[in-house]
N, C-alpha and C positions, 0 to 999 in steps of 0.2 A: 759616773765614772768617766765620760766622754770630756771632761773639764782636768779634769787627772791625766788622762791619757797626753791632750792637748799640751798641757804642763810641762809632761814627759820629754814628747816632741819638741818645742822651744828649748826646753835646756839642754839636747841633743842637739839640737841646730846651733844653740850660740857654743858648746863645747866643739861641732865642728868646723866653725867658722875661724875659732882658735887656732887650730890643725890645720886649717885650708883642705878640708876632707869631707867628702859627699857621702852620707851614710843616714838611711830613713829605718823607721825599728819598725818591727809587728805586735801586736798584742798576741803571746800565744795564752795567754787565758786570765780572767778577772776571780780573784776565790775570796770570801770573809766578806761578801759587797753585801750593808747594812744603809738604809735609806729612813732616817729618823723621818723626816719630810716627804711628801709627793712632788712637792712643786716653789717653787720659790716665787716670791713674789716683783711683778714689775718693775725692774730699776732698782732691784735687792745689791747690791758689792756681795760679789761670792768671792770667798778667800780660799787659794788653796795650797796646799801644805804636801808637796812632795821628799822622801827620800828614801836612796837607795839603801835596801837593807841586805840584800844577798846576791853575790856571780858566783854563777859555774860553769866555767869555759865561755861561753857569749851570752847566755841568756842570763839577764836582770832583772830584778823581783824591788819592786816600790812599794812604798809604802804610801796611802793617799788620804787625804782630810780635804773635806770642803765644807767651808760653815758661812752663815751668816752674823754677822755681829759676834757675840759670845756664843753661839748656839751654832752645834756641831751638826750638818744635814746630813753629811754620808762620809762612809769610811768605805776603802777597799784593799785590796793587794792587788797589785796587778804585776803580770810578769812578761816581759819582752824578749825580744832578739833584734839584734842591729843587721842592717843589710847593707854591704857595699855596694853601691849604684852601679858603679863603671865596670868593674869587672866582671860581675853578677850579667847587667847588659849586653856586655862583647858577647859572651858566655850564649846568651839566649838567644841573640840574633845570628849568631854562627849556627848553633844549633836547628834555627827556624828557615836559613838562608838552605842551608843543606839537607834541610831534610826529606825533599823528594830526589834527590841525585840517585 
């Protein structure tokens, strides 16, 4: 799932680079994770097949496929949450600056 996840992240990065907007997601959980395969082999092309299937309110739910050649290795769901960097930041460091006063 850690190639899915990866996925995730790039097409969140190139969607905020569109926007001009700084925002990194969390995994809050992996459900349906099915692992046809153990291990792939040396200099295998792993293909992977992300899309969004469900929002509600921020958190997003993917849908993920990674195969080799015609041959499917792992499926999963995975479901996220976006975090705004800068504000979230201010936020903590005000919090952290003040919090023995």
């Amino acid at each position: 799932f850690e190639y899915m996840a990866q996925s995730i992240a790039a097409l969140n990065g190139i969607a905020n680079r569109e926007k001009n907007s700084s925002q990194v997601g969390f995994i809050l959980s992996v459900t349906n994770f099915t692992a046809e395969e153990n291990v792939f082999l040396a200099k295998s092309v792993v293909r992977i097949w992300i899309k969004q299937i469900a929002q509600m309110d921020k958190a997003i739910t993917f849908e993920g496929k990674a195969s080799v050649g015609d041959k499917l290795f792992a499926t999963a769901t995975i479901n996220t949450m976006p975090w705004t960097i800068r504000k979230k930041w201010e936020e903590y460091k005000w919090k952290t600056e003040n919090a023995f006063l």
